[in-house]
MARMARMAR-787385 format. One line per field, with one value per residue (C-alpha): x, y, z; residue in three letters; residue number from 1. Coordinates in steps of 0.02 Angstrom, whole numbers, plus 50000, padded with zeros to 5 digits. Example, Ala and Ser with C-alpha at 12.3 -4.5 7.8 and 13.67 -1.06 7.14 Angstrom:
<atoms>
X 50615 50684
Y 49775 49947
Z 50390 50357
code ALA SER
pos 1 2
</atoms>
This chain:
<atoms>
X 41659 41826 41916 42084 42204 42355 42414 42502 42426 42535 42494 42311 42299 42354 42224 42099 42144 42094 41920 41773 41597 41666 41551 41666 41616 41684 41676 41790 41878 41926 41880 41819 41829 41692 41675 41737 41941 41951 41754 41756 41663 41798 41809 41990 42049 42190 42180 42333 42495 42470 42364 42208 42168 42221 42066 41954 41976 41940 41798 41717 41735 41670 41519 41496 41528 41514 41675 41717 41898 42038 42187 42324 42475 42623 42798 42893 43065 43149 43202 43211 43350 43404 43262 43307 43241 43146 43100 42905 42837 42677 42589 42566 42511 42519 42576 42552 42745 42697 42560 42648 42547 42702 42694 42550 42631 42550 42658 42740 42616 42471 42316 42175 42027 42094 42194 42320 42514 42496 42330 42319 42300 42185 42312 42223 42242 42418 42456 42386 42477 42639 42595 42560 42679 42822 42735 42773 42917 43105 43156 43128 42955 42941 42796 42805 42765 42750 42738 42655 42655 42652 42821 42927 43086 43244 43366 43447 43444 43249 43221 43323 43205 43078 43144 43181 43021 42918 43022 42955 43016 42975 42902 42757 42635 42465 42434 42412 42286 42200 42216 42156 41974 41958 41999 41849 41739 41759 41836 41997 42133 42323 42438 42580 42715 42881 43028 43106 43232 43349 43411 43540 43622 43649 43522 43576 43425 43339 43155 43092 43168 43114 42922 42869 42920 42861 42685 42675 42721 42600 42450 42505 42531 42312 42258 42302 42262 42089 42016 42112 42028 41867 41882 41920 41802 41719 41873 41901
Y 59322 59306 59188 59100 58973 58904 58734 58641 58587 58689 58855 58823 58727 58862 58973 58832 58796 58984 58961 58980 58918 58796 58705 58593 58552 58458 58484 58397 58315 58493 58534 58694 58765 58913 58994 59170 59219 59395 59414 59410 59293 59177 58995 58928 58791 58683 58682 58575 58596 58657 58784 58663 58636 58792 58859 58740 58796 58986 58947 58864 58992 59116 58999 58914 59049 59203 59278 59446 59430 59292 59299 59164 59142 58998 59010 59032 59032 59223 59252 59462 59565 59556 59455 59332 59173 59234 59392 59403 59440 59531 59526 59677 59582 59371 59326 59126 59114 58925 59012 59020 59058 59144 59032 59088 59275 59318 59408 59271 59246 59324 59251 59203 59265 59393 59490 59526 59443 59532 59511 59654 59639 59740 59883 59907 59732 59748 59902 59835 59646 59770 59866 59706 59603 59756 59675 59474 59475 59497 59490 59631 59672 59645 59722 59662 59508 59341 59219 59054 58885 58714 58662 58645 58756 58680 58774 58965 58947 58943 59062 59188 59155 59203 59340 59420 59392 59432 59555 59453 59434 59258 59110 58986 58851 58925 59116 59165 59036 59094 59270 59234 59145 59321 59435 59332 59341 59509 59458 59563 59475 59466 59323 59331 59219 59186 59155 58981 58972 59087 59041 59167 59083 58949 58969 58922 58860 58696 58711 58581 58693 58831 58784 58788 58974 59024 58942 59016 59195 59180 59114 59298 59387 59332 59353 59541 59563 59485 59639 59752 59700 59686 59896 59960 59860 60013 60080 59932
Z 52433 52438 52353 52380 52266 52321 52210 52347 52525 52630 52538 52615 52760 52868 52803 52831 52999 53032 52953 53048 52999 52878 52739 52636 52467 52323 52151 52016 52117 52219 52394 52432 52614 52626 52778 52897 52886 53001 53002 52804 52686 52609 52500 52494 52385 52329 52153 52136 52000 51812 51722 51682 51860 51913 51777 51846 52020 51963 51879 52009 52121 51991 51939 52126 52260 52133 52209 52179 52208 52206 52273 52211 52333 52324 52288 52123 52031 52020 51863 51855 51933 52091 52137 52259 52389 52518 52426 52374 52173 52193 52008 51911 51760 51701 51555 51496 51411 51344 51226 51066 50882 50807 50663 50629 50633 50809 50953 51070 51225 51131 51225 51062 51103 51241 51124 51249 51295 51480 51582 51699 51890 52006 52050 52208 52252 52201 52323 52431 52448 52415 52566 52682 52627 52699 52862 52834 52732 52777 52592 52461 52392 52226 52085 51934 51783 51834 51698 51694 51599 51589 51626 51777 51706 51796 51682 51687 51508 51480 51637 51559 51410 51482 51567 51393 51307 51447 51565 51693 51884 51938 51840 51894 51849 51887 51889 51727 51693 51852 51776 51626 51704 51819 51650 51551 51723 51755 51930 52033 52069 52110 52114 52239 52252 52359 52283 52319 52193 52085 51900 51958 52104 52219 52375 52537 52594 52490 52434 52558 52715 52618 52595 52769 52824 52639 52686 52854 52797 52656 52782 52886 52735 52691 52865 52846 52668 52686 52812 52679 52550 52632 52674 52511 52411 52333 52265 52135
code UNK UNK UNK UNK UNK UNK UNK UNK UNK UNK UNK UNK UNK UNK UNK UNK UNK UNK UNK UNK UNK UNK UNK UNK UNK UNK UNK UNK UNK UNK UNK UNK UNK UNK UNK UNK UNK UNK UNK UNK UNK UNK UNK UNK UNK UNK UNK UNK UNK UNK UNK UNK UNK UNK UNK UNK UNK UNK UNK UNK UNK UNK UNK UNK UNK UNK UNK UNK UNK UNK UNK UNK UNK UNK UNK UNK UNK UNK UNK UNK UNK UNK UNK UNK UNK UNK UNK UNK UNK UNK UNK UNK UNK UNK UNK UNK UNK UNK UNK UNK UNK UNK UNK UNK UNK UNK UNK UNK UNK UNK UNK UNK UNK UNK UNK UNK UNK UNK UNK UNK UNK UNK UNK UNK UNK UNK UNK UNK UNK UNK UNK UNK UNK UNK UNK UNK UNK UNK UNK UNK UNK UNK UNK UNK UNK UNK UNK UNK UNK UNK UNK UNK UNK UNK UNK UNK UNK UNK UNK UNK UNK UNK UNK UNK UNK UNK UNK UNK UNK UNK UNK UNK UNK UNK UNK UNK UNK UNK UNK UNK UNK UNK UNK UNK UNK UNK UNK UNK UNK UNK UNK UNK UNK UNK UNK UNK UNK UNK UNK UNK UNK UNK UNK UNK UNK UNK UNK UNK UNK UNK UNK UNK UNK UNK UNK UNK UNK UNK UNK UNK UNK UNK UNK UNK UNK UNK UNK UNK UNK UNK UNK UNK UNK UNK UNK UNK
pos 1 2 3 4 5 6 7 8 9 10 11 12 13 14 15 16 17 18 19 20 21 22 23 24 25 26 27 28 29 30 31 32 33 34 35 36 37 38 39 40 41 42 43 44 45 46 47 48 49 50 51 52 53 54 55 56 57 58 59 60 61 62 63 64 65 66 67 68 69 70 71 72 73 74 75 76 77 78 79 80 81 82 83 84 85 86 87 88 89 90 91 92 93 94 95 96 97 98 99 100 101 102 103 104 105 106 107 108 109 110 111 112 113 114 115 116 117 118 119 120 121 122 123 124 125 126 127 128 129 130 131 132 133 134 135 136 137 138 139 140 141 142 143 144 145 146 147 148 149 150 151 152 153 154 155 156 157 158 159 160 161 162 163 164 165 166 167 168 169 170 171 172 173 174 175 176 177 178 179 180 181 182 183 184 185 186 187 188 189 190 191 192 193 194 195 196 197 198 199 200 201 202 203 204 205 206 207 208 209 210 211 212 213 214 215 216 217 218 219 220 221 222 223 224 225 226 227 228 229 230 231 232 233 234 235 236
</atoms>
């Protein structure tokens, strides 16, 4: 099984409204769409905004549906160089930047109990949304950190932040908690994310025109990475 987050509507209805042999079910308050995408077992979910739900959703579909893999896709703020709207971040690691102990003389973004600041992704999963996504996307292809946290950042300041302490390419409000629920689980995973904004300049195109095409190339973007993932299962 085949798992797939997105935290806003539009990151999942088009992948819904591809489903066959649907069975909806709802758990804390979530509703989970199980059923065929391309042939292959799949559940889909909006998990909604922030890390706590985003963890619920996760492990729900590790406890519920037992999925092997889970793929998180949405958009996300470009914070690393020459990363721009339009382009795609494609998750080589999550890091959580709002996890903090360094008064108590840990590393910034140290996870407790994980022992780790950057939670690896699946590299074939990664190569593999890097290869299909030179099929959907007109923008550049990133690879690279994306880092997560409970805060909408609206400033260049606190991007750049992050971008120092982290070295990471775009910035989110879900993946790294998603990471962090596959890590303990022993479940693959990637997060990939469009960019819709840039603390680095001024788009030309506002997030609400934006969203749509981002939504649509990310429902393409899963309809071929689904079979793809389906065929190499033994090698990860």
């Amino acid at each position: 099984m085949i798992g797939i987050i997105g935290a806003m509507d539009m990151e999942v209805d088009g992948l819904k409204e591809q489903m066959s042999s649907v069975d909806i079910q709802t758990v804390s308050g979530m509703d989970f769409y199980q059923g065929l995408l391309c042939g292959v077992p799949c559940v889909v979910a909006r998990c909604g905004v922030g890390k706590v739900n985003a963890a619920m959703c996760a492990q729900t579909m590790a406890l519920q549906y037992q999925t092997s893999v889970i793929v998180n896709t949405g958009v996300a703020g470009g914070i690393g160089k020459g990363v721009r709207v339009g382009d795609v971040v494609i998750s080589s690691g999550l890091v959580e930047h709002d996890f903090d102990l360094t008064d108590l003389g840990e590393e910034k973004g140290l996870v407790s109990g994980i022992g780790q600041v950057v939670i690896p992704a699946t590299p074939v999963l990664t190569e593999l949304a890097a290869e299909k996504a030179k099929e959907t996307y007109g923008g550049a292809i990133h690879v690279g950190i994306i880092a997560t946290g409970d805060q909408f950042i609206g400033s260049s300041e606190k991007l750049q932040e992050i971008k120092r302490s982290f070295d990471a390419m775009a910035c989110e409000m879900e993946g790294g908690a998603i990471a962090h629920v596959c890590y303990l689980n022993d479940i693959d995973f990637v997060v990939i994310r469009a960019i819709s904004d840039n603390a680095d300049e001024k788009a030309d195109i506002t997030f609400d025109q934006f969203a749509p095409i981002a939504a649509k190339k990310s429902t393409d973007l899963m309809m071929q990475l689904i079979p793809a993932i389906n065929a190499q299962r033994g090698s990860f």
